[in-house]
Every structure is written in structure tokens, then in C-alpha cells.
N, C-alpha and C positions, 0 to 999 in steps of 0.2 A: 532505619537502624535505631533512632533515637525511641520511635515507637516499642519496640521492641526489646530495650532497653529498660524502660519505664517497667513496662509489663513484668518483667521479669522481676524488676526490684517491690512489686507492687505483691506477688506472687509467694517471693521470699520472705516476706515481711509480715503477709496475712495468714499465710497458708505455711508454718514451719513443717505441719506434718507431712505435705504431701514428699517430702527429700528421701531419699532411697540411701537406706543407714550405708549400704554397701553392694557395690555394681556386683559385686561375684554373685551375692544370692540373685534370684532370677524371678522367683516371684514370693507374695506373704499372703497373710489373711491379718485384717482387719478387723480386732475385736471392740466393741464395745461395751460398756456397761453403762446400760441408760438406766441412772438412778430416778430420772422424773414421774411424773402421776403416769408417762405413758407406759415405764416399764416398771422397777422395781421403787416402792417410795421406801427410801429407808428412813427409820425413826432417828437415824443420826449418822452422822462422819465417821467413817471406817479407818483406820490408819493401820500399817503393816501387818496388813491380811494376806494371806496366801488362798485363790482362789482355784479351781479345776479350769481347762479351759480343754472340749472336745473339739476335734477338727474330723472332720467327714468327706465327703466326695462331692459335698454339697461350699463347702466354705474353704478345701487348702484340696491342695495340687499335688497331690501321692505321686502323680505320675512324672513330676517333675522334682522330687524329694530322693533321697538315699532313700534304698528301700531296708535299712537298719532307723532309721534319725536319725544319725549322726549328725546332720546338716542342720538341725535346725537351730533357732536363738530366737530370744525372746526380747524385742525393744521395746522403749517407753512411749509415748505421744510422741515427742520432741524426735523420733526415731536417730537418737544420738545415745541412750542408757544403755545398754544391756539390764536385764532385768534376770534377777537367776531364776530360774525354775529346774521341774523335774519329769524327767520323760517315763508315768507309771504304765506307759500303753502305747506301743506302736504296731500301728497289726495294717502292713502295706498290701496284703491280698486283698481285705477286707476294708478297707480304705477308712479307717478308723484310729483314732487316737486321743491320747487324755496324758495330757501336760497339767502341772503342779505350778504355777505363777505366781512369786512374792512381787506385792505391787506396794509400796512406799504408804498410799492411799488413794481411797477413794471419796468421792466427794459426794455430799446428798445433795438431792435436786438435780443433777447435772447431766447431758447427753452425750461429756466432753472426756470421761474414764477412758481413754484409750492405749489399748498395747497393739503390737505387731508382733506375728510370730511369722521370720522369713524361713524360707527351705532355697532349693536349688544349687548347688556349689557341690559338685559333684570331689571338688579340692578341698571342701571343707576338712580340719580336721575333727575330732571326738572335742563335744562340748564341755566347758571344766567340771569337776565335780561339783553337783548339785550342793548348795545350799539353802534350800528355801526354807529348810526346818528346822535349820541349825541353831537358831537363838528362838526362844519364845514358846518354845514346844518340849515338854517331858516325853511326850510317844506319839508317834502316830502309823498306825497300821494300818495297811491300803490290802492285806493278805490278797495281794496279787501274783505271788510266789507261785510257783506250777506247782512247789511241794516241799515237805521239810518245815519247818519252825516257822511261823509268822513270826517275820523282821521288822524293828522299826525303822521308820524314814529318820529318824534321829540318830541312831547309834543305840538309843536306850533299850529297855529289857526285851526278849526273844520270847516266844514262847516255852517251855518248857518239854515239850513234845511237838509232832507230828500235828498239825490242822489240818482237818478235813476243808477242804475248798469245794466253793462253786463258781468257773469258769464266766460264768454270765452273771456278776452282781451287778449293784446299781451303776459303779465307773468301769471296772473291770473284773479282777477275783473280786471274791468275796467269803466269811468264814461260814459255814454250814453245820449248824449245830442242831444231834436229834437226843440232847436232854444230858449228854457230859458236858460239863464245864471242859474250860481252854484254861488252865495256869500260866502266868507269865514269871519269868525268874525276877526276885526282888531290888526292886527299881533302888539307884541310889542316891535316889531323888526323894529327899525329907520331905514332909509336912508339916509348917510353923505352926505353931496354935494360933489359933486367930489370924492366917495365913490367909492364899485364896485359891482357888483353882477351878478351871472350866473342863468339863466331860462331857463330848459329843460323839454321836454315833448314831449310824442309819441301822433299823431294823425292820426285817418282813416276816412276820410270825407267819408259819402255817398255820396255826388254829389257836382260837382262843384256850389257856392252860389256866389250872387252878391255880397254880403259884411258878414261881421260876424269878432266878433271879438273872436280870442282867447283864449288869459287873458290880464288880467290887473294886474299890479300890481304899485300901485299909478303912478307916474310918466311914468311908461314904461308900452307898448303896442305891443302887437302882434295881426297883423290884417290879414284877407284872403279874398283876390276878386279874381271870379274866381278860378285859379290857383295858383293863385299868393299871395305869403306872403309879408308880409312890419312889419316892427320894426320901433319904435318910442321911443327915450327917451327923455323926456323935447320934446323939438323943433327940435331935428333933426330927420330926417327920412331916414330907411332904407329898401331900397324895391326891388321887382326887380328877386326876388328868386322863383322857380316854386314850387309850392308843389301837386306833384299828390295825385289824389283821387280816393278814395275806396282799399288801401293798406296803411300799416303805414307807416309815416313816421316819423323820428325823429328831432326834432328841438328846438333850441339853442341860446339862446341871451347871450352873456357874452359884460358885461359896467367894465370898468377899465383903469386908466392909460390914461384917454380921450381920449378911441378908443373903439366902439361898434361892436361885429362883430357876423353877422346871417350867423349859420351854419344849413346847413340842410342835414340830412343823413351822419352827421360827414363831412363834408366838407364845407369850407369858401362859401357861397354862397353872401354876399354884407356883405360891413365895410364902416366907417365914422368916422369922429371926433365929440366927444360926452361924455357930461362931464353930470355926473349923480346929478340929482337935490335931493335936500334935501326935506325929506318926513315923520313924524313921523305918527304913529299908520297907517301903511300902509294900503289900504285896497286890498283887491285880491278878482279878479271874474274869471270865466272863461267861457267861452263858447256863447257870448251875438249871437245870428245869428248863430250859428253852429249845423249842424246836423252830427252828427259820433258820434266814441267814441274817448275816450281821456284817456290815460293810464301813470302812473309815471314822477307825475308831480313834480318836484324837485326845491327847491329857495336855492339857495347858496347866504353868502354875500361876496365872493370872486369869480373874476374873471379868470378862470380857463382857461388852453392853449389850444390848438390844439389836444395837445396828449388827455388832458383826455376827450375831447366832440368825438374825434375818438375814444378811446376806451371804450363808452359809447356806443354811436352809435350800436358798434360791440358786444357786450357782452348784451346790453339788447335787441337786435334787434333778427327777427327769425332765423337768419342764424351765430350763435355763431360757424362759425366753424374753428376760430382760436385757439376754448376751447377743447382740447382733452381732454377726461377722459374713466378712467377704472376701476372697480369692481376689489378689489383684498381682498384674504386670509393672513394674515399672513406671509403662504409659499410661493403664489404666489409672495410676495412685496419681499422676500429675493432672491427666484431663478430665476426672471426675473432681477432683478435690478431696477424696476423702470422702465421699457422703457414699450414701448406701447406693446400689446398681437398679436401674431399671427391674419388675417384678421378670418381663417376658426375660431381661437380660440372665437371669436368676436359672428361672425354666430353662433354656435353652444351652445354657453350660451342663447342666445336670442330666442333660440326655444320654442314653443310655444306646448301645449297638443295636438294639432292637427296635428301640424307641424310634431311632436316625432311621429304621429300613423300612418302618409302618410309612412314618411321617413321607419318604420320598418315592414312595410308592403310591400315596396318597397325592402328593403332586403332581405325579404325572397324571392319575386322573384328573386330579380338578385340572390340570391344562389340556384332557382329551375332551373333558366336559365344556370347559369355557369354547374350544376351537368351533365344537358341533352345536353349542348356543349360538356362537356368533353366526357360523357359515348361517345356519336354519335361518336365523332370523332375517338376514338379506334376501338369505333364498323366496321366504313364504314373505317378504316387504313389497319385493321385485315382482312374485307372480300375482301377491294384491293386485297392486298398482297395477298392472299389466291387464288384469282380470276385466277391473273397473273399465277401462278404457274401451277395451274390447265389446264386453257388454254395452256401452252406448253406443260403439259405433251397428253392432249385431240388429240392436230394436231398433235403431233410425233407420236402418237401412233393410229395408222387407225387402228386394231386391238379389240381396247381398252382391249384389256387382264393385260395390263401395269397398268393400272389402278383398279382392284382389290385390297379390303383391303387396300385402304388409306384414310381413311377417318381422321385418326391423322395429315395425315399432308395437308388435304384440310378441315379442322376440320369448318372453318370458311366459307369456299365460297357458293354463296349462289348458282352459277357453277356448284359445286360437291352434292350440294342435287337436282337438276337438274336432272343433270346425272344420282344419283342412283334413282332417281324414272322412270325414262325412262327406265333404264335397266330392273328395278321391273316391271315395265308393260309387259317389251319385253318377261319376263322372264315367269311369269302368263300364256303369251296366247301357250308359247312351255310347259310347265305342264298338258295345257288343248289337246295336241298335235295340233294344227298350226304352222308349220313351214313356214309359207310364209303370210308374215301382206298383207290384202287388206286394199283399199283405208279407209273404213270404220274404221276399225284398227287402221291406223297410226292417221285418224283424232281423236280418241277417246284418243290414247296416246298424242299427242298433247294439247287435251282438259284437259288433266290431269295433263300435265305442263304448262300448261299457269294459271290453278286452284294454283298449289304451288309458280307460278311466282306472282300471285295477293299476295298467302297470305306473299310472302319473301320483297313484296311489302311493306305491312303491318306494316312489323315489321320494315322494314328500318325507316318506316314515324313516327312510336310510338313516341308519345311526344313531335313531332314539333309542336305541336299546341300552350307547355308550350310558345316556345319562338314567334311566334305571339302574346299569351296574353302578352306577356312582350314588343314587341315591340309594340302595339296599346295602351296597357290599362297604361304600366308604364307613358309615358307622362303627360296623362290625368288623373291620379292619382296624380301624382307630380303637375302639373295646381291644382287639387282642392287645397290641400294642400298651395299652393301660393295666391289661393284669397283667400281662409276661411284668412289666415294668413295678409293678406292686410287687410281683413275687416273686424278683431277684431282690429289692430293696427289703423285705422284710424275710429275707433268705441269708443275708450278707447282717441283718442286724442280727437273727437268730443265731448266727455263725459267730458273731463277737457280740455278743451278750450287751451291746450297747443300745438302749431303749431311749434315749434320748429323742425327744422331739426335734430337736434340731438337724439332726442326721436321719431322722423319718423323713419329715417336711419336704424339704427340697426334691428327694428322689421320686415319693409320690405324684407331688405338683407337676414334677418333668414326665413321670409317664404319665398323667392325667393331660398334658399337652396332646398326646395322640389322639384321645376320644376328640378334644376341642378340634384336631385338624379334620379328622373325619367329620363332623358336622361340619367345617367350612365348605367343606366340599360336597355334602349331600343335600345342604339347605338351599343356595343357589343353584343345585341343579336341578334338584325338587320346584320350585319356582317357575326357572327358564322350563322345566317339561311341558308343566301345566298350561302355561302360558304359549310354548310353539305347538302341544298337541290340543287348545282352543281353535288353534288357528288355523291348522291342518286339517281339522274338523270342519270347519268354516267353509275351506277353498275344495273341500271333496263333496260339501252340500251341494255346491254352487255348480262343481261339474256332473252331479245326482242330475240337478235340475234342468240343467243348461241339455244333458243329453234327449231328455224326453221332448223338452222344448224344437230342438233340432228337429227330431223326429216328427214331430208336430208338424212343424214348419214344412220337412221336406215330403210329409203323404199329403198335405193341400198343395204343396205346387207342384208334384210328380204323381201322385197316388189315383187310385184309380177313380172312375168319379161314375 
């Protein structure tokens, strides 16, 4: 009791995270954000960022979730915070989703950023209205709206008309422009002179254009020739920065402190000196010449560092894989600690109905295969052994009288039923009185062992066929089971437009588990074949030989002379 005790206090103490915020949810996923050299290094300490966090079929438990979210909440490390977030994407056919998470901060260097986002609680009620963008944010537009005016997550300006949307952007909607601007009605959020403000947005040009702008946002200008981006505030100009097309890219104006600096893809791409003009009832356009989409368009009125347009960059972009996360139970949060799961344990949750019917189909051969390895192997040990013995007792004894009644102890060879049918033969034609085999004779005793040699044949070979089908068909079993598993997983992404590595990964690796089980089983069978059809090979020479040898034997003691 006292052990047990200890333990427990020792657990509490080290391990605050592993505590279960609330018995009603049922299960969470485990996010990380590993800011060290292994995942993302940031150039500095993040504080009250709001980052994307997707959940897939690979890392949360749809199937254990409200199929609206209602259920879910977002907690801190200490799994005692609630953390607000925003639910811009719940799609439970499709087992996909993208939550909006205001995190306090995060820390650089560190593997220890963690939230939880729990589901299960079929009681739960509707979680409170979202605030994640409520202080700190002029606009932000996620145009994940089915139709009608792009809103913002703020409260702040609409659009002015009708957005063309594309269902599949980089989180989820996204705005689709083929060379009209989008107006927004005028924001009534001023512009101080010498004020400050950060402008971020994903774009995927279809083609490189001679000019087009952007957006606009009164004074400040984001423009694209060509390749190439340029920033404008007031009168100065900053240019000079490439932006390829036809893949997203992310990009970044932060004005403050009279210095303007355009980053692209999280990285300083051109700076200048530049002091932000005064602007009331701003107005915002975006897109005047642009053809692509255009996805989470964000206006801050503060000037934001390094760290957080890199850890934007990284976190809303496709390849978040500084973001670990993992699906756990209750039990799994206490007996792992918290740390990441086993890779196979990874695979093997992400298996798919098909996947599950390759794989156990695939078992029962390798257990038809393993059963016909083993029996063989005894079998062809047994009639060795049995062989060997046989053959010394056959050539020491020219006679053969030495050899009656042992059939117990050549019980196995297939030598000694050789033997006694040749004697049987020899034995018949002295019954019928012939004492002296002609030619005609021995060849018919001959014909007669070479008939039980085919069928001793027979029986060596029984069931090598099982591990051929295991060595040709496992493969190609395991293959099916890998593309069907590919192309549901990239059928369910094309379905919810979420391209996200993270929500690839998993599903591929679990149907990529089939082909690996299909080799477990063709490789050791392949092996064991070559190995019991040497040896079969072996014990069919030996009775090749052993018959003519007989034959031999019995035309000089019976034959005619």
C-alpha cells in the first residue's frame, strides 16, 4: 500500500500532464509544438499567438467525437486551462478538422508547448462563443463560408459582395480570384501615423501575371509582377522578393517602429525604412489582377517579430510537422506519460477496413505456411535419419536376412518401404515357384519401385504448393491492400481539400503496413521452400539410386546366370 502510495505521489508531482482535465470526455489528442533544432527553431518567443491545429484519423477519434464538434475543448499543458479556440472545419465523414487555438505562449528551444484537445461526451453541451480573435486582430478571413460575403472571425468588415470560393484551400475554403478584386466595406479601424500593423495571407497563383495587385489596404500595398512581390507603404517601396506560382505561398507585411519588413515563406525577404501614414475608415480590396486562390487573410494592428510570421508560416502552411500529436485514452495518457506512441503503435490504429481484411487473410496464410514448414521439416528430418540408418544396415548386410522385421526402427524411410516391396515382389514370384528372375522379372520388379518411388514422391511434395501460394500471391495481396489504402486516403483528402502532411502520413504508413505483412509471409516462405524442396530433392536421389542398386542386387542373387 505504502509502495503504491509513493508511486502515485511521485507521478503527481512529475508528471502534472498526464491528469484527465474531465472523466466525461473519453478520449483527446496530444499536440505538440517542438520549437527545438528537431522541429521548428524559432528565431524568438512567441506570446499570444493563435495557431491552426488539424485533427485527422490519424491523430483524434471522430468516431468517438459528436459528429457536429460540439464536444470538443481545448486545454492547456497543466490539462486544468481551457484555452479558447475556434472550430473553422469539422467535416466527421471525412474525418478531418481545423480548430483556431489561442495559446498564452510559446516558448523557443522547447519540446514542452503542449495543449489537448478532448472530444467524447456525448452530454457535452455547445462550447462558448469563440474568442480567439477577439483582442489583437483588425480581420481575419478564413472564407470558409459555403457562400455569401466573406466574414470576419472578428466581427470586423464583410465583404461587400458575393466571394467566389474554393471548397479545397490550404485549411479549408478558400477565396478564388480570376482578375476581379473582392472589396471589403470600410473597416472602423483607423490608422495612426507612424502607427503599426502586420498583413498576412496565403496565396497560389495559377500563372505568373504582368501586374495584379494583391490587397490593399489604404495606405499599404501588396503588388505581383511576374514572380515577383513588392510592398508599398505611403511612398516607400519594398520589392524585390520572388513569389513562386501555382503552390502556396505565405506572405507578410509587418510596418512598426519605422521599419517595414516583407517576409515570404516565414523568412525576411526585403526591409526598409518606413513610417505608416495616417488613414481613417480604411478601405481593404484584395485581389485587383490576380488569378489563384487566396486563403487566411489576417490584419493585425500591431507589428509582430520574426518569431511569430515563422511560426505562422509553419503551423498554417502544408507541412506542420513541427506539430506532433497523438490520440489517447485516459489509460493511454497515464501509462505512456505523455510521450509520443510506439511507430507500429501509430500504423496499426490507422488501419483501415481493408487494410484489417488484406492483413488477416495474410495471417492465416503465414500460419498455413509456417504449419507446412514445420510438419515438412520433421517429416523430411525423420525420413533422413531413418534413410541413413537404413542404408548401413542394407550395405553391411549383402545377405539382407539382417534386415527382417524392422520396420520400427526404419519406421520412417521411405528406403525401407522400398526395400520391403522389392522383397514382396521377389517373394510372390518364389510362391509361384521361379527361382531364377529373368530379364522380364526384374524389369517388372523395377516398374513396381519406381510406381511407389513416384508415389513416396508424392507425398514428400504434398502441400508445397501451400508455400508457393504464399510466396507469389502474399505479395500481391499485401500490394492490393496498399493501393486500395492509398486511394481511399488520398480520396477522403481530395474530398475535404485538406493536403496536410500530417493527415496523409499516417493513412499511407498504415496501408503501407499491408505490402510489409505480405512480405513477412512470402520471405520465410520463400526460404523454408528452397530449403525443404533441397532436401526433398536429396531423399528422391537417394531412392533414384537405392532402386537400381536393389535391382542390381537382386538379378546377381536371383537372376539368371
Amino acid at each position: 500500500m505504502l509502495r503504491h502510495l509513493i508511486a502515485a505521489a511521485v507521478l503527481a508531482t512529475t508528471l502534472p500532464a498526464q491528469a484527465w482535465w474531465d472523466d466525461a470526455w473519453t478520449t483527446r489528442t496530444r499536440v505538440t509544438l517542438d520549437t527545438t533544432d528537431k522541429g521548428l527553431a524559432l528565431p524568438s518567443a512567441v506570446s499570444d499567438v493563435v495557431v491552426p491545429v488539424r485533427l485527422h484519423s490519424g491523430n483524434f477519434d471522430f468516431g468517438a467525437a459528436d459528429t457536429t464538434g460540439r464536444d470538443l475543448r481545448v486545454v492547456a499543458a497543466d490539462d486544468k486551462t481551457p484555452l479558447p479556440f475556434e472550430v473553422e472545419r469539422f467535416d466527421a465523414l471525412n474525418e478531418l478538422a481545423v480548430l483556431w487555438v489561442r495559446l498564452p505562449a510559446v516558448a523557443q528551444g522547447s519540446a514542452d508547448n503542449v495543449l489537448h484537445v478532448y472530444a467524447g461526451n456525448a452530454a457535452a453541451p455547445m462550447a462558448p462563443a469563440p474568442t480567439v480573435f477577439s483582442t489583437g486582430h483588425a480581420g481575419v478571413w478564413h472564407f470558409s463560408e459555403s457562400d455569401g460575403p466573406a466574414r470576419s472571425a472578428t466581427g470586423g468588415p464583410a465583404s461587400s459582395g458575393p466571394a467566389p470560393r474554393e471548397p479545397n484551400g490550404l485549411l479549408g475554403g478558400a477565396l478564388r480570384l480570376a482578375g476581379q478584386p473582392l472589396a471589403f466595406e470600410p473597416s472602423t479601424q483607423a490608422l495612426a501615423a507612424g502607427g503599426a500593423l502586420t498583413l498576412s495571407m496565403w496565396l497560389k497563383p495559377d500563372a505568373p501575371a504582368e501586374s495584379s495587385t494583391l490587397v490593399t489596404l489604404g495606405p499599404v500595398t501588396l503588388k505581383r509582377s511576374l514572380d515577383q512581390v513588392e510592398a508599398r507603404v505611403g511612398d516607400e517601396k519594398l520589392a524585390g522578393a520572388a513569389l513562386p506560382g501555382s503552390s502556396w505561398s505565405h506572405v507578410v507585411l509587418t510596418v512598426g517602429g519605422g521599419r517595414a519588413v516583407l517576409y515570404i515563406n516565414g523568412k525576411p525577404a526585403a526591409q526598409a525604412d518606413a513610417l505608416l501614414p495616417a488613414a481613417e475608415h480604411v478601405a481593404l480590396s484584395v485581389g485587383e489582377g490576380y488569378r489563384g486562390l487566396v486563403d487566411e487573410l489576417q490584419w493585425l494592428p500591431t507589428a509582430r517579430d520574426a518569431g511569430w510570421v515563422a511560426l505562422q508560416a509553419a503551423a498554417q502552411g502544408l507541412d506542420a510537422g513541427f506539430m506532433r500529436s497523438q490520440k489517447q485514452t485516459g489509460d493511454e495518457a497515464a501509462g505512456e506519460g505523455g510521450g509520443e506512441p510506439g511507430y507500429m503503435g501509430i500504423l496499426v490504429k490507422n488501419l483501415t477496413v481493408d487494410a484489417w481484411v488484406v492483413i488477416g487473410i495474410l495471417a492465416v496464410m503465414f500460419a498455413v505456411a509456417a504449419w507446412v514448414m514445420v510438419s515438412k521439416a520433421q517429416l523430411v528430418g525423420r525420413i533422413g535419419r531413418d534413410n541413413d540408418r537404413f542404408l548401413d544396415r542394407f550395405r553391411a548386410d549383402l545377405s539382407g536376412q539382417g534386415l527382417q522385421g524392422a520396420d520400427a526402427q526404419f519406421g520412417h524411410s521411405t528406403l525401407w518401404r522400398l526395400y520391403t516391396t522389392g522383397e514382396a515382389e521377389i517373394a510372390k514370384r518364389r510362391a509361384q515357384g521361379v527361382q531364377t528372375l529373368s530379364g522380364a522379372s526384374l524389369d517388372a520388379i523395377k516398374a513396381t519401385l519406381d510406381a511407389v518411388q513416384v508415389r513416396e514422391n508424392h507425398r514428400l511434395n504434398a502441400r508445397m504448393v501451400l508455400l508457393t501460394i504464399a510466396i507469389s500471391g502474399g505479395p500481391f495481396l499485401g500490394l492490393l491492400g496498399t493501393v486500395v489504402g492509398v486511394m481511399i486516403t488520398f480520396a477522403a483528402i481530395a474530398a475535404a481539400g485538406d493536403v496536410n502532411v500530417n493527415a496523409i502520413a499516417p493513412g499511407i504508413a498504415a496501408a503501407l503496413l499491408a505490402t510489409v505483412a505480405g512480405l513477412g509471409v512470402a520471405i520465410p516462405a520463400l526460404f523454408g521452400y528452397n530449403w525443404l524442396a533441397s532436401r526433398i530433392k536429396t531423399i528422391s536421389a537417394d531412392m533414384q539410386i537405392f532402386v537400381d542398386e536393389f535391382v542390381t542386387r537382386a538379378a546377381e542373387a536371383h537372376g539368371q546366370r
